[in-house]
N, C-alpha and C positions, 0 to 999 in steps of 0.2 A: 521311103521310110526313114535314111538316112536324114533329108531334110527336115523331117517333121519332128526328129528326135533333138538336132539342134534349136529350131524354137521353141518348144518347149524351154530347154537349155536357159535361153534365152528369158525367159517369163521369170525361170525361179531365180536369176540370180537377182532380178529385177525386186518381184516378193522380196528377198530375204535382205535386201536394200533398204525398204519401207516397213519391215514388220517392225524393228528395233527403234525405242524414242528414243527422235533426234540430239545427240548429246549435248549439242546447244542450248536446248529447253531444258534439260534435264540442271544444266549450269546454273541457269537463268533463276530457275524454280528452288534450288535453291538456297543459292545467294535471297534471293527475294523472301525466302522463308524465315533464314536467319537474319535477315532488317528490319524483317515484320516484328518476328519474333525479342527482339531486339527494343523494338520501340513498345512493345505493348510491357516489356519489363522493365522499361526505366518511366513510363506511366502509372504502373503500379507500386513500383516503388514511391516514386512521388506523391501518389497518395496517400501512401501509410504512413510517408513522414510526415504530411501536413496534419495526419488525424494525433501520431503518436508525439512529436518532438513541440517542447514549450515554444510560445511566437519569441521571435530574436530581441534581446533589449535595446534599445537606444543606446546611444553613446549619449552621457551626461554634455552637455552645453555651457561653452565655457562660462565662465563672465562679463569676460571682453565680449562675446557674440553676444549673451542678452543685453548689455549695456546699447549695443550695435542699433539693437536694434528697435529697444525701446527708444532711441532718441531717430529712430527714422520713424516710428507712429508718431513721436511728438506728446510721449510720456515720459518725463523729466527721472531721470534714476535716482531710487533715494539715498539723501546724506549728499545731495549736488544745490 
């Protein structure tokens, strides 16, 4: 009876090994949820500013670059 009371013994330290999730997963899950979580808020953010903020202005073009560059089409800049 001695012997039958040690495996037993045996079984449940085994069980109470396997009942608890693995803390690895547990890490994994979530780190993983706060990336997820993470990238679906900088998504949504981005969208609101595309819907909500004016399109960005240009920077005005000097003179020297339009002169640039009308004399590489080979349209003469006027007063020349």
């Amino acid at each position: 009876m001695g012997e039958q009371f040690s495996g037993s013994a045996e079984n449940l330290v085994r069980e109470e090994a396997t009942k608890g999730l693995n803390p690895g997963l547990v890490v994994l899950l979530v780190i993983g949820g706060l990336v997820l979580l993470f990238l679906v808020g900088n998504y949504a953010l981005y969208m609101y500013a595309q819907k909500t903020l004016p399109p960005k202005k240009k920077k005005p073009v000097s003179k020297k670059k339009m002169k640039r560059e009308r004399l590489k089409q080979g349209v003469s800049a006027p007063g020349e």
